[in-house]
N, C-alpha and C positions, 0 to 999 in steps of 0.2 A: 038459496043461501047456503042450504050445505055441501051443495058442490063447490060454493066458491071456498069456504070453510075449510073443505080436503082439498082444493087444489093450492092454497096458503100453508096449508099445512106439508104437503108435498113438495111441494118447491123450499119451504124453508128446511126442510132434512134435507134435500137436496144440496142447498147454501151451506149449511151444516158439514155434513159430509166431504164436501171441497173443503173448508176451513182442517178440518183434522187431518184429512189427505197432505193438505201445503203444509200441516204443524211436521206431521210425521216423516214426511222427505227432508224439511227444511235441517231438520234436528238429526239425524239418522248420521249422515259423515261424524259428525262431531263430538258422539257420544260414546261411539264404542271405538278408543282408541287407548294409547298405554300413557295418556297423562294421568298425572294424579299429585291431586295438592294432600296437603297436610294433615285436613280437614276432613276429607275425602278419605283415606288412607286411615286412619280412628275410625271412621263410619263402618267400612268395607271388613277391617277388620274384625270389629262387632259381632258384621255379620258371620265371616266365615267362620269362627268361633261357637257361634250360636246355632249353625247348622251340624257341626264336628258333636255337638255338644251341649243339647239345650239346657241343659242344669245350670252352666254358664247367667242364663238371664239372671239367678241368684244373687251374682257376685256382685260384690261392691265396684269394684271394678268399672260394667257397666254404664253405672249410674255415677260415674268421676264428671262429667261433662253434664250431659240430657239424660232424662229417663229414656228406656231402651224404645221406645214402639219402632223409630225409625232402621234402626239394625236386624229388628225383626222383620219389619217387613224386605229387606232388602235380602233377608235371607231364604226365602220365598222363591227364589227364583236357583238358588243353588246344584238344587237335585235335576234341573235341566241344563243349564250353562254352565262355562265354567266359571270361578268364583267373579273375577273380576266382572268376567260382561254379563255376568248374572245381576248382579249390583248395578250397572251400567240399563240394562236391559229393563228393572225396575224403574227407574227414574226415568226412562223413557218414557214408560207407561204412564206415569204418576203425571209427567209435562201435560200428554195431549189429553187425559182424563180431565185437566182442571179448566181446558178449553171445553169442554161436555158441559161440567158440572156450572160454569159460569152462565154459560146457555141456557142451562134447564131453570137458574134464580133468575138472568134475566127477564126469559119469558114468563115464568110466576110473579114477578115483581111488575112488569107491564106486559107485554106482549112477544110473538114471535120474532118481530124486529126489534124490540132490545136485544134482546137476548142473544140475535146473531149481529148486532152492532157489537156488544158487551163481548163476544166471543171475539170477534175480529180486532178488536183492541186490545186485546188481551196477547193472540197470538200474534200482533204487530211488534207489541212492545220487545223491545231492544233485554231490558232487564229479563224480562221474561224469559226471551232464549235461551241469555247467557247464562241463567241460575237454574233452567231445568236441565241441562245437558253435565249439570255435575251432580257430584255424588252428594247432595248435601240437602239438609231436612227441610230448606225456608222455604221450597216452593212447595212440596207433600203438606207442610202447615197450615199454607195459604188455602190450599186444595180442600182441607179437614176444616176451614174454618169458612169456606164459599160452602161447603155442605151442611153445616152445620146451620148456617144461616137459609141456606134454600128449605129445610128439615123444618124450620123455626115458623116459618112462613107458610106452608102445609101444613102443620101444626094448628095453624090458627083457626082452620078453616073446620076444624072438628069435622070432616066427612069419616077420617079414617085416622085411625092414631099412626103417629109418625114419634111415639115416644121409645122405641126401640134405637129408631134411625139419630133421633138428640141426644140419646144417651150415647150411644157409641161415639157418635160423633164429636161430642163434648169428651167423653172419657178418651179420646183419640190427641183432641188437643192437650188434654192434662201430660199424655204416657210421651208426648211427640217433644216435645220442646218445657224446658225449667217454669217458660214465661207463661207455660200453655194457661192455666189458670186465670190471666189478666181475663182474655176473653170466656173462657168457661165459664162468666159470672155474668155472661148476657143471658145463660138460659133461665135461671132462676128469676132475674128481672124480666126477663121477656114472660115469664108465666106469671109473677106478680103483677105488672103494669098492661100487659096486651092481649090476653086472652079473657074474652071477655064471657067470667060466667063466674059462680059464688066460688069462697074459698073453699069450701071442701073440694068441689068438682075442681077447681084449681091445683088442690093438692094432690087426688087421685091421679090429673093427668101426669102431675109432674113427681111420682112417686118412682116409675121405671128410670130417668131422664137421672133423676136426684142417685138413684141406690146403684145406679153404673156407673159417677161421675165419684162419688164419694168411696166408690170400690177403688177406684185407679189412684184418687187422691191419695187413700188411707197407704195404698204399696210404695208410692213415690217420699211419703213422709217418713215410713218406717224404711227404706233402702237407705235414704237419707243419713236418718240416726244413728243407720250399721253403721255403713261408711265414710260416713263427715263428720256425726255425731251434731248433726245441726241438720232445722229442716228441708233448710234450700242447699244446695248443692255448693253455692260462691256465696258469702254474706258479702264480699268486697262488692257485691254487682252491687248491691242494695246500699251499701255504703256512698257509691259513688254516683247514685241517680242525683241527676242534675235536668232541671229543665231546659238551661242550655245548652241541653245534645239534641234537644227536637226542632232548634229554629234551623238547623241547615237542610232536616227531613221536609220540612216545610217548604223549604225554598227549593226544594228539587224535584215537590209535588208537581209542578205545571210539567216537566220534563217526563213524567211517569206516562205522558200522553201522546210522546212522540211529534205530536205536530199541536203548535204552540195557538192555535185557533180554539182547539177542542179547550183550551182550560174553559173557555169563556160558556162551553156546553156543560163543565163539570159546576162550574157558581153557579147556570141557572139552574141545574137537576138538583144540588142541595138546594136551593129557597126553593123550587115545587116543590120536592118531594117533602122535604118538612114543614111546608104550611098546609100540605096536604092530611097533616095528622094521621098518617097511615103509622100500624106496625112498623113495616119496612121501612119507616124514618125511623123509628126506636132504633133497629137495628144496626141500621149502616152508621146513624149517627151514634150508638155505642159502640161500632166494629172501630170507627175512626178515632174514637179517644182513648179506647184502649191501645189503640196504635202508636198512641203519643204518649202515653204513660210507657208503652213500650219502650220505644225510643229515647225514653229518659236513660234506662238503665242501661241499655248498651254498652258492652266494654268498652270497643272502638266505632269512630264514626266510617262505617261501610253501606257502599250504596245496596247492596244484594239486604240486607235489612230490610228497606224499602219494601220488598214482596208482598210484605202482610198485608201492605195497605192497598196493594196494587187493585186485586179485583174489585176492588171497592168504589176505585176511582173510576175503574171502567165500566162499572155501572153504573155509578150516578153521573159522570158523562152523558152516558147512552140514555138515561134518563131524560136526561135535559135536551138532549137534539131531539125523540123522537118526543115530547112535550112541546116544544119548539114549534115542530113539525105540524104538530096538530093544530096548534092556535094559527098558523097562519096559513093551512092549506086545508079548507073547509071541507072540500069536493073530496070523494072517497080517491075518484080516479086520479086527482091533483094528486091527492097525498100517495098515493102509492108509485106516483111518479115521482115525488120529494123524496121515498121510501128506498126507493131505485137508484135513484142519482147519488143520492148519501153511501147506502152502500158499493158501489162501484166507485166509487171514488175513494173509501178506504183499500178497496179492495188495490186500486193503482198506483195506491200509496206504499202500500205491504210489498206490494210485488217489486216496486220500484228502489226501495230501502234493501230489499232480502240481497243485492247483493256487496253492500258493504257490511251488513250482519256477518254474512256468513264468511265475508273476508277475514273481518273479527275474531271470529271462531277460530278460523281456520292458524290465524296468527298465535293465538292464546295457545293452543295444543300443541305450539314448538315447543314449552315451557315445561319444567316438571316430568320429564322425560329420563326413559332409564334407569328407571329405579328399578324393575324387575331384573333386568340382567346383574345391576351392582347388589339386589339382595340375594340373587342364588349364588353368588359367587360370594359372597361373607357367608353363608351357609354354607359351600365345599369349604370354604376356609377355614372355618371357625371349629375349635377342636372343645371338650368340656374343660370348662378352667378357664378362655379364651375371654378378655372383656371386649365389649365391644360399643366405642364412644363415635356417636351419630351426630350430626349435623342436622340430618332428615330423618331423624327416628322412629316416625311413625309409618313412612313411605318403605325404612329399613326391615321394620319388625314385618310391616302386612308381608313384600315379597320373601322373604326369609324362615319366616314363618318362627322366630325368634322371639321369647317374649322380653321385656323389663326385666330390667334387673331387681327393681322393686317386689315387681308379682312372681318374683321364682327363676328369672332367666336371667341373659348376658348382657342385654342393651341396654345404655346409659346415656344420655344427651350428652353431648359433648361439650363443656367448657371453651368459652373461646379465650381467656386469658390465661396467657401463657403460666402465670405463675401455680393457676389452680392445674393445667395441664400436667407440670412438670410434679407436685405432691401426688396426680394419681400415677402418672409412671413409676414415680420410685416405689409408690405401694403394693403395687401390682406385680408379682414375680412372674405369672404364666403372661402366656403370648395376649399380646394385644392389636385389634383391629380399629383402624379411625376412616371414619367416610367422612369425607367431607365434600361439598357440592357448593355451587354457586347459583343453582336454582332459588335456594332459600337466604340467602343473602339479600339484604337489601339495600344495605348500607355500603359495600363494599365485601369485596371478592374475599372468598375464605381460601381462595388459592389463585392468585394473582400471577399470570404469564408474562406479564412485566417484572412483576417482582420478586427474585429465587429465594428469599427469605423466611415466607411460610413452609415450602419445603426442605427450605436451608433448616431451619428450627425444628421439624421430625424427623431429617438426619441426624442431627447433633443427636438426637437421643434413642436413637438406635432402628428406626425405623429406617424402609423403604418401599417405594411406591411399589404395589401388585399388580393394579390395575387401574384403568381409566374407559368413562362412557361416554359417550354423547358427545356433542359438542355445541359453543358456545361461539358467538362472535363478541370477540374482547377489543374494547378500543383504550386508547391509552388516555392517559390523564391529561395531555397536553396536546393534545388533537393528532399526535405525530404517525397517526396511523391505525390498521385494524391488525387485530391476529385470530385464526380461527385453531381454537384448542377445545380440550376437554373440560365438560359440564361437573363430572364426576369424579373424584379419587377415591383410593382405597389404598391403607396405608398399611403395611404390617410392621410391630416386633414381635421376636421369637421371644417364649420363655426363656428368663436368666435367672441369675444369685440376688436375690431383692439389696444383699448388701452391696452391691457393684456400686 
């Protein structure tokens, strides 16, 4: 029995280690490359900042969006790479690590064959790819709160305290994300309601777990009050929760599975697993309602959201096939041939999908391009005194290395009506620089090849074009053709007489 024991256990690290091998190539072109959204560009710059500078974590600044953990960490990596694929190179890390950590709750939660089902759904999913390959905190969250739930579950078991690994991991979601707290409120429940021994002995264990979670809380309230003067960071989030932002999350649950059979795995793994009256129903059925109280608040409805709930789904999926499994294939050696066939057959799925994924990718990363060349060139440009009005301001400031004009520097978002435009020219005596791009456009071109009127209107007032990057394929409004031009401008006037 225990050869067979190590030789299940060897083969499944074996299964394992392919799984992170495929995560790790699959993801590799697509990560370290010079796009970069908006979103991305706020993160990175964080970090670089925080690396130049850690007194930085201080500033109010930081804490305008999220609390800092994820700028921290991404700055981690700076004293070996250079900045940007140091950032790049982080998130790498952070993708194939939450294929591990899924692994290691599955197999805690049932067996080694969850665990590398739970894995391999995880690294199938479509969302998955395209949200670890950018610079952005939803999948590190997901990651910090599949740990924190594996942590919870070890915990139970009282061999060995795992109350270091709760706390951090709970004060990880607090410092990672505004919302972090929704779920940080499983730990205290999960010590009140599942661990099963008197309140003292309750309270002891959950004394580390409490005094790490309540540490991080007390720094994210008081950064808050510096700089918002309020305790959340947006009260409009809180304004605007609506339960009608979770029925579309709902409805794009069964999609989170890639192949539309598995939902039917993920309905019976919740009724097992919660008539089962385990722990890990508390859990997963508190990770999922936080997910939807999440979801309330949400500013916009975006699929990359979606993340938090993803591990979730793939393991009570995996729940329910290998449940499935067992009721109807008695025999050890049946079942481990049902065991077999299930996974190879995800596995032909994965492989057979990877090449329109990575086609995906491969298309996304035309996008948001050049912005390093257009910020060191507003950087030679830009003299003191120089204002400079950005379309992509956040893309502008990280390659430029230019701050706000708010926090002390020259960058200003750039106005897109003309009349607010025309009051800052005439204010403005020294030279001025305007980027403007069609990467971030959504609605319509902020410098249209069809149409000479947006540069007709920064001639008239004394500009002229410097520069241009990238390019774009422009098609016309009435089908009448394509034109391939520039992504990027760069506009300058020289310092004059404000009275002109």
């Amino acid at each position: 029995m225990t050869h067979v024991k190590i030789s299940e256990r060897f083969v499944c690290g074996l299964l394992l280690l392919g799984i992170l091998v495929y995560a790790a190539l699959v993801r590799a072109p697509y990560v370290f490359t010079d796009r970069l959204w908006s979103d991305e560009a706020l993160y990175a710059w964080y970090a670089k900042r925080l690396f130049g500078d850690p007194a930085f974590l201080l500033s109010p600044e930081i804490f305008e969006i999220h609390p800092p953990l994820f700028p921290v960490l991404l700055s981690l990596g700076h004293g070996i790479f250079p900045p940007l694929q140091a950032c790049q190179m982080i998130v790498y890390l952070i993708g194939i690590l939450g294929i591990y950590v899924i692994y290691r709750l599955g197999a805690k939660l049932a067996t080694p064959f969850a665990g590398l089902l739970s894995a391999l759904l995880l690294a199938n999913s479509g969302l998955y790819l395209r949200e670890s390959v950018r610079i952005l905190s939803d999948v590190a969250f997901a990651v910090f709160l599949t740990g924190l739930v594996w942590a919870l579950l070890e915990e139970e078991d009282d061999r060995r305290s795992w109350g270091w690994a709760v706390g951090l991991l709970g004060s990880g979601l607090i410092l990672l994300k505004s919302y972090g707290i929704l779920f940080a409120l499983l730990v205290p429940l999960f010590y009140g309601f599942c661990v099963k021994a008197g309140w003292q002995e309750k309270a002891r264990r959950m004394l580390i777990p409490a005094a790490c979670m309540a540490v991080s809380l007390a720094i994210v309230v008081a950064m808050n009050l510096k700089g918002h003067t309020s305790v959340v960071t947006d009260q409009g989030v809180l304004a605007g929760a609506s339960w009608k932002k979770v029925w579309p999350y709902l409805w794009y649950l069964p999609r989170l599975l890639e192949w539309k059979y598995l939902f039917f795995a993920l309905v019976w793994g919740v009724a097992s697993l919660f008539l089962s009256g385990r722990a890990a129903a508390f859990l997963l059925g508190g990770w999922g309602l936080c997910s939807l109280a999440f979801f309330s608040l949400v500013p916009q409805l975006t699929t990359r959201y979606a993340i938090v709930i993803l591990p979730c789904v793939c393991l009570l999926a995996a729940w329910g096939v290998e449940d499935a499994l067992r009721r109807v294939f008695r025999h050890p050696s049946a079942l481990r041939a049902a065991i077999s066939a299930v996974l190879a057959g995800i596995v032909v799925m994965m492989l057979g999908l990877t090449p329109e994924r990575t086609a995906r990718l491969a298309d996304e990363n035309k996008y948001f391009r050049n912005f390093n060349e257009a910020g060191h060139r507003i950087k030679d440009q830009a003299r003191p005194g120089t204002l400079i009005l950005c379309s992509s301001e956040r893309q502008i400031r990280y390659f430029s290395g230019i701050e706000y004009l708010q926090w002390g520097g020259q960058i200003q978002r750039l106005p897109l009506a003309y009349a607010d435009l025309r009051n800052i020219f005439q204010g403005h005596a020294e030279g001025i620089l305007v980027q403007l791009d069609n990467w971030s456009s959504s609605d319509a071109s902020l410098v249209d090849p069809f149409d000479s009127s947006q540069i007709s209107f920064f001639e008239s007032q004394g500009f002229r074009v410097v520069a241009t990057f990238g390019k774009m394929r422009y098609h016309a409004d009435k089908g009448a053709g394509a034109l391939l031009a520039p992504a990027i401008w760069i506009f300058e006037r020289p310092a004059r007489d404000i009275k002109e």
